[in-house]
Backbone bond lengths (Angstrom), bond angles and torsions (degrees), N, CA, C in turn:
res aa  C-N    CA-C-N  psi(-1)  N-CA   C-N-CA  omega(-1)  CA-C   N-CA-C  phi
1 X - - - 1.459 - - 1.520 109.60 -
2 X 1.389 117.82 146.56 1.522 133.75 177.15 1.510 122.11 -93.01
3 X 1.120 145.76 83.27 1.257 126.69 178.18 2.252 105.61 -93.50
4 X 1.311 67.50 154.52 2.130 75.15 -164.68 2.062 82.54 -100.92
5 X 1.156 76.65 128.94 1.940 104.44 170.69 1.150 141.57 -155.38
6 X 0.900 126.55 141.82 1.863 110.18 -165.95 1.225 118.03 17.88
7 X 1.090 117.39 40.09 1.696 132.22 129.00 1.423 96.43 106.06
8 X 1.350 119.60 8.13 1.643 120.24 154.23 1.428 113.28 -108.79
9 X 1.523 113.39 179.77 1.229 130.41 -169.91 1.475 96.16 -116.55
10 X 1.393 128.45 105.48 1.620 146.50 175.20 1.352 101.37 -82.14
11 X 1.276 117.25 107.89 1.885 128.81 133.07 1.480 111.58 -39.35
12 X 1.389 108.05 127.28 1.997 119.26 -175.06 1.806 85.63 -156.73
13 X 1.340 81.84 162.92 1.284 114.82 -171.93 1.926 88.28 -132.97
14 X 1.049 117.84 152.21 1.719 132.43 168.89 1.679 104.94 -151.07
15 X 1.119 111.81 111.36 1.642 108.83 168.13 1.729 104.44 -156.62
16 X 1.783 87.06 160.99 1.796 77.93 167.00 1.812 89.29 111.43
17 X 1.039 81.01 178.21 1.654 92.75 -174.15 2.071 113.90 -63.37
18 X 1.271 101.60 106.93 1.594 104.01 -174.76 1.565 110.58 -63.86
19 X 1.270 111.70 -27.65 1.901 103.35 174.46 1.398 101.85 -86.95
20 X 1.259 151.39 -18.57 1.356 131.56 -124.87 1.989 93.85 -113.16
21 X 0.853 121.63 -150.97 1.877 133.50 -165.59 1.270 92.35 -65.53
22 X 1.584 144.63 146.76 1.640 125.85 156.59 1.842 80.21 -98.68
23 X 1.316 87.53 150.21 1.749 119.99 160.02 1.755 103.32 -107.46
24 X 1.203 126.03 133.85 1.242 121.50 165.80 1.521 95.57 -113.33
25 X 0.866 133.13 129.10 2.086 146.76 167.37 0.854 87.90 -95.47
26 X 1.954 124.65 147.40 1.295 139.17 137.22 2.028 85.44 -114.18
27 X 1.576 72.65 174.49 1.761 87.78 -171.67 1.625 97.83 -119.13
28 X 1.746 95.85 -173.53 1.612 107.36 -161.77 1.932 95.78 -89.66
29 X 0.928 95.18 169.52 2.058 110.97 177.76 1.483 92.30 -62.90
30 X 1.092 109.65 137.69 1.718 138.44 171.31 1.554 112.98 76.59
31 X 1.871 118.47 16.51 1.282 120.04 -146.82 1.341 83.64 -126.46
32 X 1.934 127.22 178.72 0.914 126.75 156.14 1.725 118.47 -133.99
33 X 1.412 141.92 -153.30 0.618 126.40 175.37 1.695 141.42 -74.35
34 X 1.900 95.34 -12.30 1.540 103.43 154.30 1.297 144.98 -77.44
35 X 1.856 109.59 21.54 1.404 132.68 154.91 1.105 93.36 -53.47
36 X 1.529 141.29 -80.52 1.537 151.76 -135.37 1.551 99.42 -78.83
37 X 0.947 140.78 28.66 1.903 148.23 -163.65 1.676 97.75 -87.69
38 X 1.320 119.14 -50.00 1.503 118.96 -178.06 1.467 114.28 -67.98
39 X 1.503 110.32 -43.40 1.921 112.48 173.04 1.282 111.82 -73.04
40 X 1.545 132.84 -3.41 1.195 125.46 -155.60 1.796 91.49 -110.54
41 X 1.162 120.22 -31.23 1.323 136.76 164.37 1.427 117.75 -46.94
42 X 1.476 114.24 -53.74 1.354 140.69 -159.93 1.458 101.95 -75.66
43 X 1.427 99.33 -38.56 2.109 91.80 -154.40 1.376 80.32 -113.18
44 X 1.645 144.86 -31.75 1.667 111.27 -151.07 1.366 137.67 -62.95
45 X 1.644 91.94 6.53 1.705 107.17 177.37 1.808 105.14 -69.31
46 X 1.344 107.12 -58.35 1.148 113.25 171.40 1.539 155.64 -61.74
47 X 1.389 92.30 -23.61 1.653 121.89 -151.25 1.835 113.21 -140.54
48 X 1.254 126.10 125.98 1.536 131.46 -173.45 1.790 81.80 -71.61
49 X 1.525 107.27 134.92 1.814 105.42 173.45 1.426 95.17 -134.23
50 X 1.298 105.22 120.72 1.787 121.34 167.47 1.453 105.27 -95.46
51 X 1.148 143.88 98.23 1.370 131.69 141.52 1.728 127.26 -81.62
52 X 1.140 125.33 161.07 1.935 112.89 -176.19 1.541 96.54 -168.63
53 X 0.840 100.76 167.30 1.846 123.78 171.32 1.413 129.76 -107.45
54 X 1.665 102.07 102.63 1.559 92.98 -166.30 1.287 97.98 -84.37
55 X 1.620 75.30 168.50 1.511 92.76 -174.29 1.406 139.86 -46.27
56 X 1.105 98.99 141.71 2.064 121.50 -164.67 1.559 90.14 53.97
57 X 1.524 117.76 87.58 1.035 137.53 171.29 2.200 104.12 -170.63
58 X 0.936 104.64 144.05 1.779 101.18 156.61 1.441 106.47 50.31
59 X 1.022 119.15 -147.35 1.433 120.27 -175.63 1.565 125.09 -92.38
60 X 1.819 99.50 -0.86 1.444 100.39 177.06 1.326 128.22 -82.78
61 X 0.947 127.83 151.34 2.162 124.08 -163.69 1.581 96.96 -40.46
62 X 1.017 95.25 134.45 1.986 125.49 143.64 1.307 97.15 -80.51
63 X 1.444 100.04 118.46 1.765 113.21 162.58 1.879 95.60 -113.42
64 X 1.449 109.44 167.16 1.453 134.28 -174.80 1.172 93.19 -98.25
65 X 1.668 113.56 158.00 1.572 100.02 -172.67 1.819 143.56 103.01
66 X 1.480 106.30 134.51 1.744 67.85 -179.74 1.070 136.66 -89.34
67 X 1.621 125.30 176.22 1.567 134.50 -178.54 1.325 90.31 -78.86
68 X 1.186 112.64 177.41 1.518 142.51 155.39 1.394 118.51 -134.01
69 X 1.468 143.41 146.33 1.525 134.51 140.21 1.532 115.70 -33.75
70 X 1.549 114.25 -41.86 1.869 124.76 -166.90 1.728 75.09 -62.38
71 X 1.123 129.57 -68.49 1.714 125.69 -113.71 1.925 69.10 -95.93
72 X 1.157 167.21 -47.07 1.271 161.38 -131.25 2.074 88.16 -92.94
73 X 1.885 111.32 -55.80 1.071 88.82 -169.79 1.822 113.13 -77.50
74 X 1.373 126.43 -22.74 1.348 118.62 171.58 1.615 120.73 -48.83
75 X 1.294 96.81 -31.02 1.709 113.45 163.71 1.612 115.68 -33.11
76 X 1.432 93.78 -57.30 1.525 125.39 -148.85 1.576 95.04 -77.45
77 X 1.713 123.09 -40.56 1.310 132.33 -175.80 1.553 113.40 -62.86
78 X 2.051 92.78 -67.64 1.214 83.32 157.21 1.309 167.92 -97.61
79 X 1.502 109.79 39.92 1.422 117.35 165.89 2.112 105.02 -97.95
80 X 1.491 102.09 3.78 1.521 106.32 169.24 1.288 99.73 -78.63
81 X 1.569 110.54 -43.35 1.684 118.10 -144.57 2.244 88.83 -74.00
82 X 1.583 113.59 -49.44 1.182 129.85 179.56 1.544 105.34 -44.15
83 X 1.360 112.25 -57.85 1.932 119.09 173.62 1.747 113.87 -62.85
84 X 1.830 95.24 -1.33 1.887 87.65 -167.40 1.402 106.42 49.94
85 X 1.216 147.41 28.72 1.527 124.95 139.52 2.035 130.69 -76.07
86 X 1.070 112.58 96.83 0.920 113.54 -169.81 1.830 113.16 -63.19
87 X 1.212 115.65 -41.01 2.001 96.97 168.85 1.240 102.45 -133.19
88 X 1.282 118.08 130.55 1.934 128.50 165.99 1.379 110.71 -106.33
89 X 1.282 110.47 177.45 1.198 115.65 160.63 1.794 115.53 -112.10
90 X 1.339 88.58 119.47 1.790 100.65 -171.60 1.627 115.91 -63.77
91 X 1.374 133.70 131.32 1.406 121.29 167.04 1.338 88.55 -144.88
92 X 1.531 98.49 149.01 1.314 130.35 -176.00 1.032 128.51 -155.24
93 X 1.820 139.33 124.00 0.939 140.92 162.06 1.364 132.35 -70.85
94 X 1.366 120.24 114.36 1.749 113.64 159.23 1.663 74.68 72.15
95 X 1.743 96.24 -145.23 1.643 93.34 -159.95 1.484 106.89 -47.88
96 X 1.242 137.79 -4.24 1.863 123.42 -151.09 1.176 58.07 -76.38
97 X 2.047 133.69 -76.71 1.281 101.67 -123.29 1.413 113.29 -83.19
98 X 1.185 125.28 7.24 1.571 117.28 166.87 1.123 96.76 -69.11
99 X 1.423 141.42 -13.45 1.318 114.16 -173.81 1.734 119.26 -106.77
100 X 1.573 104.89 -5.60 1.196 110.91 147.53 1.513 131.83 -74.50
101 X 1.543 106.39 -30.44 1.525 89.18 163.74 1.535 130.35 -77.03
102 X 1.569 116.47 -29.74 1.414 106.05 139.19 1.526 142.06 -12.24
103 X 1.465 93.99 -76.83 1.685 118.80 173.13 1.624 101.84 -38.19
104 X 1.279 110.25 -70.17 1.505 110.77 172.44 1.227 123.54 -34.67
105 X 1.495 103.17 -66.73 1.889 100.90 166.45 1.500 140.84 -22.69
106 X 1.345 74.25 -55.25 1.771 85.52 -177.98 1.763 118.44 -97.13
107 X 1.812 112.31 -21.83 1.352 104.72 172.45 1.930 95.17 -135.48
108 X 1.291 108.64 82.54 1.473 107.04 178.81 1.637 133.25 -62.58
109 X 1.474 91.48 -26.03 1.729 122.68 167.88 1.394 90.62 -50.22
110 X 1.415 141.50 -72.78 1.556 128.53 -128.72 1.587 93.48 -90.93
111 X 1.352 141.16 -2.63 1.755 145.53 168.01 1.328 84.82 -66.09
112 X 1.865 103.11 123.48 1.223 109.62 142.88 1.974 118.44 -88.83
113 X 1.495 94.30 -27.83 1.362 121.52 -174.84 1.468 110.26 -156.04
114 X 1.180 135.31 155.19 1.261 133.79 130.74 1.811 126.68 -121.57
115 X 1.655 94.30 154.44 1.551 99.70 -166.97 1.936 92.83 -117.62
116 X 1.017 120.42 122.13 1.506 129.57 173.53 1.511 124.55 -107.11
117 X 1.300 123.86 117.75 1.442 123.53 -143.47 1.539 82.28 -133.37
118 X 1.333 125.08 128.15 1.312 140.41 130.22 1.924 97.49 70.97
119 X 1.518 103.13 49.58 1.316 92.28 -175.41 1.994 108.49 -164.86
120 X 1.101 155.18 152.24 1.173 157.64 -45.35 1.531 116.47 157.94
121 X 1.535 132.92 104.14 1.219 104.61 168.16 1.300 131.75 -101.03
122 X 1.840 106.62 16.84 1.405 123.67 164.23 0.826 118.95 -66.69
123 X 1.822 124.72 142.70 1.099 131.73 -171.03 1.929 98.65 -73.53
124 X 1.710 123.21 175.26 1.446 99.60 154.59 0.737 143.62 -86.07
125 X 1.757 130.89 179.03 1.168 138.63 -177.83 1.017 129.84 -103.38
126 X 1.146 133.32 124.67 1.613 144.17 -156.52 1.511 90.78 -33.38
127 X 1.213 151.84 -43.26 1.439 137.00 -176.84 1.304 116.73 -83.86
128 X 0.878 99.56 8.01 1.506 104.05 -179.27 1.778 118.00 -120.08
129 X 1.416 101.64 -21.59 1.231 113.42 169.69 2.042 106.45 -88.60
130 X 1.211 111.98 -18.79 1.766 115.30 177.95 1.703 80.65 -89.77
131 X 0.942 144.33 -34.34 1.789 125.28 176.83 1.149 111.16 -80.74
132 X 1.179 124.32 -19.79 1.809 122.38 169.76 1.622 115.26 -73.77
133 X 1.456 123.99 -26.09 1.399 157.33 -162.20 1.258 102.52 -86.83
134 X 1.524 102.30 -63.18 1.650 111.01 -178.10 1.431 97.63 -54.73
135 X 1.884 114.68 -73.76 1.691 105.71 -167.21 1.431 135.70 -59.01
136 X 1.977 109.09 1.97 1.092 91.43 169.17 1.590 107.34 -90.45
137 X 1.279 122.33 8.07 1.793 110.36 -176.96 1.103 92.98 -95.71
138 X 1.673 120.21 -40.94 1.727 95.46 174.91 1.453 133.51 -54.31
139 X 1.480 91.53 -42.76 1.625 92.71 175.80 2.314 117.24 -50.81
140 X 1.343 79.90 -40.08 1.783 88.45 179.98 1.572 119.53 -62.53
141 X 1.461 103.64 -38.05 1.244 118.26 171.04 1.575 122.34 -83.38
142 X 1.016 121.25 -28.00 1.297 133.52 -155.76 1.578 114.54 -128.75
143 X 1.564 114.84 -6.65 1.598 103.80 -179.11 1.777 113.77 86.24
144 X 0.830 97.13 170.77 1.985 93.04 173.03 2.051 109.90 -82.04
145 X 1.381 117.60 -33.05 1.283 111.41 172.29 1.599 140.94 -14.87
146 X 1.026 109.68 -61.58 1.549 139.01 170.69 1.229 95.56 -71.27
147 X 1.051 128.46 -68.15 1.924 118.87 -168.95 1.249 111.99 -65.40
148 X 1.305 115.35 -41.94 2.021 100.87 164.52 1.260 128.59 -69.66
149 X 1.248 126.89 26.75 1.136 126.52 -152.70 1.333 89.80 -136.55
150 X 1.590 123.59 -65.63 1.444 119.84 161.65 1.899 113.75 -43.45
151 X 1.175 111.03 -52.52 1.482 123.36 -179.36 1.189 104.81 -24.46
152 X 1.598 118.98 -73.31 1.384 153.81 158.31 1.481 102.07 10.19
153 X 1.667 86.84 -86.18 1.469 118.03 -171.26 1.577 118.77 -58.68
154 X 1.049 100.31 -15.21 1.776 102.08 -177.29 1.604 99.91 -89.71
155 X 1.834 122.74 -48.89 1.204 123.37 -141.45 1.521 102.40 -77.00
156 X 1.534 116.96 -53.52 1.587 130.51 -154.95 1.645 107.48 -88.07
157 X 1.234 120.88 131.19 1.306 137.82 177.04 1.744 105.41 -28.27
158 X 1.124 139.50 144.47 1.680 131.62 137.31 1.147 130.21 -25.61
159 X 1.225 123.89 -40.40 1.536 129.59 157.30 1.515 119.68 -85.94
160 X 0.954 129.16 4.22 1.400 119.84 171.67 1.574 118.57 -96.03
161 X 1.541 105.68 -3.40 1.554 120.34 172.21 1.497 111.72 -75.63
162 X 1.787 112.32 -7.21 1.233 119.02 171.27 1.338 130.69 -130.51
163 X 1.833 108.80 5.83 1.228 96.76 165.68 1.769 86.46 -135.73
164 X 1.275 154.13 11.74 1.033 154.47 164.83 2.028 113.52 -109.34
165 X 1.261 97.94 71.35 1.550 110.34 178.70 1.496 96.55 -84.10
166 X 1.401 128.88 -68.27 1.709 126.90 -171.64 1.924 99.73 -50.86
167 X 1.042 109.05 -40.99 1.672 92.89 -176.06 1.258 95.21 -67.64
168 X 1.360 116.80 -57.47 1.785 101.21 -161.42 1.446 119.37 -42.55
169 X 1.564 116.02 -48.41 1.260 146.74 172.89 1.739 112.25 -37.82
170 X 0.841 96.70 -63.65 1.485 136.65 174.35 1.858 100.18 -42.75
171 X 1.437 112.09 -64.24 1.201 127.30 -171.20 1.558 98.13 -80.50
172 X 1.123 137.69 -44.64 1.480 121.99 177.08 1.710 104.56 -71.07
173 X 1.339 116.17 -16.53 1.582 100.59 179.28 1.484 113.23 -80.46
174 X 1.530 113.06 -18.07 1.193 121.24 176.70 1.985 118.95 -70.76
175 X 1.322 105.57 -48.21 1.469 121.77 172.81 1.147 92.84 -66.73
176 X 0.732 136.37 -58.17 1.708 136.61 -154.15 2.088 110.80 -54.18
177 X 1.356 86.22 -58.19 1.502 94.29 -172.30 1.936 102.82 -91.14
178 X 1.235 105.81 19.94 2.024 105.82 149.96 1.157 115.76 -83.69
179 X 1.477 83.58 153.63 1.890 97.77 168.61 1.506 117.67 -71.66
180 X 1.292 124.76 127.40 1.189 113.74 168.07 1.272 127.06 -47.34
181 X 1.499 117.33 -35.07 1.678 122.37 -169.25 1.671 87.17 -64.61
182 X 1.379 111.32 -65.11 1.811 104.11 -159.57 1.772 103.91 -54.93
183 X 1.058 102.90 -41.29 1.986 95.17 173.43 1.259 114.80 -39.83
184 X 1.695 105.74 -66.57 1.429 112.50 175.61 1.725 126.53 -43.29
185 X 1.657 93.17 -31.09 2.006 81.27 -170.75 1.649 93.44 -95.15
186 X 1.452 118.95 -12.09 1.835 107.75 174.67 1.494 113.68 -66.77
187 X 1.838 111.90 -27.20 1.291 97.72 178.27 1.332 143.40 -110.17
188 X 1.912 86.96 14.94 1.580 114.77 146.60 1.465 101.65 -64.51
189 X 1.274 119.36 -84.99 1.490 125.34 -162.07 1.630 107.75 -28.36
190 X 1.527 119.36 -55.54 1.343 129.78 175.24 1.893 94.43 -45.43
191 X 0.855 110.86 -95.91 1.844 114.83 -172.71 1.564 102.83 -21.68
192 X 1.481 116.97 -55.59 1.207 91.64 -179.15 1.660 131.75 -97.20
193 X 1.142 99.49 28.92 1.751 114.91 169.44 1.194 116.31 -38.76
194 X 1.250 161.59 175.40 1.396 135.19 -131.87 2.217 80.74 -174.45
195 X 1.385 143.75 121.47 1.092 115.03 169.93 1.786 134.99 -44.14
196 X 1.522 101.31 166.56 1.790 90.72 -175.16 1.203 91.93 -151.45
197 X 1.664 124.77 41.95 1.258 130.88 157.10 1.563 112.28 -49.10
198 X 1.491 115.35 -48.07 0.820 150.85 -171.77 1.688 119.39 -29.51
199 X 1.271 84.82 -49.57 1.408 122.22 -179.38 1.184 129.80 -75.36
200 X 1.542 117.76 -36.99 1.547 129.34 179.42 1.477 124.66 -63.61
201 X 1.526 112.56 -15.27 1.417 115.55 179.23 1.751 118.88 -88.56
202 X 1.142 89.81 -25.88 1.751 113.77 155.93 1.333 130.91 -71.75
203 X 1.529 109.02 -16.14 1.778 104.88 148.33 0.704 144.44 -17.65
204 X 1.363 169.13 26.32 1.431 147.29 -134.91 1.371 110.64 -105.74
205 X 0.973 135.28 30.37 1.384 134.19 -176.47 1.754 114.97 -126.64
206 X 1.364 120.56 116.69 1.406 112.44 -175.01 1.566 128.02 -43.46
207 X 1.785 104.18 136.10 1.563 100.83 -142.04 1.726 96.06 -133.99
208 X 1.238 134.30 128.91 1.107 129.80 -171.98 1.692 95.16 -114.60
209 X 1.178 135.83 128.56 1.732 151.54 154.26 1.046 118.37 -80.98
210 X 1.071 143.86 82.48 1.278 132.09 166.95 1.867 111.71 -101.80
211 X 1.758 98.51 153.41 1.360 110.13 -174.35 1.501 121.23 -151.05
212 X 1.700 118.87 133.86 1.299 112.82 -177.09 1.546 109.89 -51.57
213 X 1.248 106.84 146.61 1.782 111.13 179.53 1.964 102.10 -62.67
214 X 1.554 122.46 -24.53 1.055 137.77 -177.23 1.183 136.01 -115.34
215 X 1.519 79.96 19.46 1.914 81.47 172.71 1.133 137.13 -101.48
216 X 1.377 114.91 140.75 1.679 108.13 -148.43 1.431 91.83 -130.42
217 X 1.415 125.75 27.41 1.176 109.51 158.02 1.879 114.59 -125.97
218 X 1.286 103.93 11.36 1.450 110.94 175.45 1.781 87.37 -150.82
219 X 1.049 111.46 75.61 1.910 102.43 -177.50 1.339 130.51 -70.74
220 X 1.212 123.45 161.52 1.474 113.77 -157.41 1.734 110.79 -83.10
221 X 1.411 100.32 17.59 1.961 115.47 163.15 1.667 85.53 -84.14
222 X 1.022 130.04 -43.67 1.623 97.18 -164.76 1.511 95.41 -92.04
223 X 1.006 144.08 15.68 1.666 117.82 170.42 1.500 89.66 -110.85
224 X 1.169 134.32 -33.80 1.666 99.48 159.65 1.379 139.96 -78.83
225 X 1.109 108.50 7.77 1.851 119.68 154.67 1.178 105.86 -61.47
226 X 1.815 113.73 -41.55 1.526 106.71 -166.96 1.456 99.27 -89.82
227 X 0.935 151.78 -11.27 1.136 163.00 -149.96 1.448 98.64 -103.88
228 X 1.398 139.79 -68.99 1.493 146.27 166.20 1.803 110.73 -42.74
229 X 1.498 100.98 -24.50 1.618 80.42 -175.89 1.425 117.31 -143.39
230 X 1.476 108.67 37.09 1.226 142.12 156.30 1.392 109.56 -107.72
231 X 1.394 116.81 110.44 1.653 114.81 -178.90 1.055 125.23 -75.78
232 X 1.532 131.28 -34.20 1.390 108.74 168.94 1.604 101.58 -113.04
233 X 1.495 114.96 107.16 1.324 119.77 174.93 1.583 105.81 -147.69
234 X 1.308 105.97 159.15 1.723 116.60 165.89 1.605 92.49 -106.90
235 X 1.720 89.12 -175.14 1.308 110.32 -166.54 1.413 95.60 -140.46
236 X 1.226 162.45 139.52 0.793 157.29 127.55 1.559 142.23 -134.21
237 X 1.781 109.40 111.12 1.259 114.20 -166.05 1.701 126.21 -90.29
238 X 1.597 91.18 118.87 1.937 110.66 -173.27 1.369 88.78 -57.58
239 X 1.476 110.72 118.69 1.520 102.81 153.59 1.581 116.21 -89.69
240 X 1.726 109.28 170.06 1.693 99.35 -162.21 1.313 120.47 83.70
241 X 0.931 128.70 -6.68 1.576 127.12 -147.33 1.410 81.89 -141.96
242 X 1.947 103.56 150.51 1.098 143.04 164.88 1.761 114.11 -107.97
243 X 1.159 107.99 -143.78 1.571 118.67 -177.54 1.592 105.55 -67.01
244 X 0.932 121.17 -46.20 1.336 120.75 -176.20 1.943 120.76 -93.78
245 X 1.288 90.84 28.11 1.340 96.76 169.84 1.832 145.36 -23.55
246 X 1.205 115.44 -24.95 1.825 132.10 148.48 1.134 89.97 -46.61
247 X 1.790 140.82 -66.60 1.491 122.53 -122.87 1.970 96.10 -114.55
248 X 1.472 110.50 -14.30 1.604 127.16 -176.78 1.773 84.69 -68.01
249 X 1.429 109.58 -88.24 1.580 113.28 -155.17 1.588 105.01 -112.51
250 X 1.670 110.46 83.78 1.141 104.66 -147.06 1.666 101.33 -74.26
251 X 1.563 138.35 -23.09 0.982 156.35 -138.49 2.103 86.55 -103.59
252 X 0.824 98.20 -64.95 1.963 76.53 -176.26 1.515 102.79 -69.26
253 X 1.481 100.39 -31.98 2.136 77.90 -165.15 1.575 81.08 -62.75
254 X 1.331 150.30 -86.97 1.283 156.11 -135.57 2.060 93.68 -41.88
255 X 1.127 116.99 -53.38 1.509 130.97 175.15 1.629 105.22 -37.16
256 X 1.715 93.50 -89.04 1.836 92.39 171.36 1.740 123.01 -35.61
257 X 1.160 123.81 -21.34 1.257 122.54 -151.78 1.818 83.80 -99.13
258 X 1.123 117.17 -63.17 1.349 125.47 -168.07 1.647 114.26 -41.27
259 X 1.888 91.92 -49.53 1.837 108.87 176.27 1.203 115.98 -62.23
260 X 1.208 125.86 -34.81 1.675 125.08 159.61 1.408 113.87 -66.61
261 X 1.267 119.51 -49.96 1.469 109.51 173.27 1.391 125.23 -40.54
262 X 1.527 105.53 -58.23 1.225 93.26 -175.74 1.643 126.46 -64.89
263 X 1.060 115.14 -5.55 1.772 131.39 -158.01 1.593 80.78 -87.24
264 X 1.063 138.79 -22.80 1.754 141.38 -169.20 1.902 85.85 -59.44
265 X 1.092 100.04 -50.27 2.192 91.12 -143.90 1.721 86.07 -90.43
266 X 1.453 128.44 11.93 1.629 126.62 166.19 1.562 89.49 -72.20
């Protein structure tokens, strides 16, 4: 489905129970909304589930130009405001959930909850912004090939190269079939992310963290930063799991996620 918003046409998914909690998912940088395929399985008996593809991602418009975090989470609002759901509970991977804590920032009313998976409210770090720099010339020079391949290798645990073949698979079919332009302006927008430490003490809405036991590209030092200064939050570390933790150990993250859920309607 298409919804028209800030002057693009957004790819969404809506399924699952139409009265019951909405979950809105955003996904990680270079990913789209068929990351979330295993949670969307798990809960739609119970739970209204929006997943979509922000922009210059999946099937939703490539615009020219740069991204922002502001303009990714207004995205995020209004395809709530487009569904008429007035409060969800936000989850996001890697960038989703920077872009739910955003979302919060700027419209704190529409959090019923948020769940933060494998992701950071530090701005980056000079090495990390010269690796965002580097992959967009490779990508320009070089096609997406080479950059999913490193991608690969950075995101998923050591052991998940041997028992996670459909995710891996899965995740190069996803990079693979993006536009280079929208890659390129997400990993501007990423470099120039702005910190949102700032932000976490102003939480107030029940908050679940979860993090691969092995992930070394959002490490489990930054989900207990968020964890210490977010007051009502858990912490909880996927073992097995790397950066993409939903698709590493899909059976506890889906577990943790469910056990907090239900603690919402206590």
């Amino acid at each position: 489905m298409k919804a028209k918003i800030n002057g693009i046409k957004m790819h969404y998914i809506d399924v699952g129970n139409p009265d019951a909690l909405p979950i809105v998912f955003a996904h990680g940088m270079t990913l789209d909304h068929r990351m979330w395929a295993p949670q969307i399985e798990f809960l739609k008996e119970n739970y209204r589930l929006i997943t979509y593809d922000i922009r210059g991602h999946g099937k939703t418009d490539v615009i020219e130009g740069q991204y922002t975090y502001k303009m990714f989470a207004e995205d995020h609002i209004a395809l709530m405001d487009y569904l008429k759901i007035n409060k969800a509970v936000f989850c996001g991977l890697s960038m989703g959930g920077a872009i739910a804590i955003r979302a919060f920032e700027m419209h704190p009313q529409r959090a019923h909850a948020l769940i933060l998976c494998d992701t950071r409210a530090e701005a980056d770090s000079n090495e990390t912004k010269y690796w965002r720099e580097n992959s967009i010339e490779s990508i320009k020079q070089n096609e997406l090939q080479p950059f999913t391949e490193e991608f690969i290798k950075t995101i998923f645990a050591p052991e998940s190269f041997k028992l996670c073949f459909d995710a891996i698979k899965l995740i190069q079919n996803m990079i693979l079939s993006s536009s280079q332009l929208g890659i390129c302006g997400v990993l501007l927008a990423q470099a120039g992310r702005t910190d949102m430490t700032h932000v976490l003490p102003k939480i107030n809405v029940p908050t679940l963290i979860m993090v691969g036991e092995n992930d070394n590209f959002t490490p489990i030092a930054s989900s207990n930063t968020m964890y210490e200064k977010i007051k009502d939050s858990q912490l909880k570390i996927i073992s097995n799991a790397g950066h993409v933790s939903n698709l590493e150990n899909i059976d506890e993250f889906n577990n943790c996620m469910l056990e907090f859920l239900e603690k919402l309607y206590i």
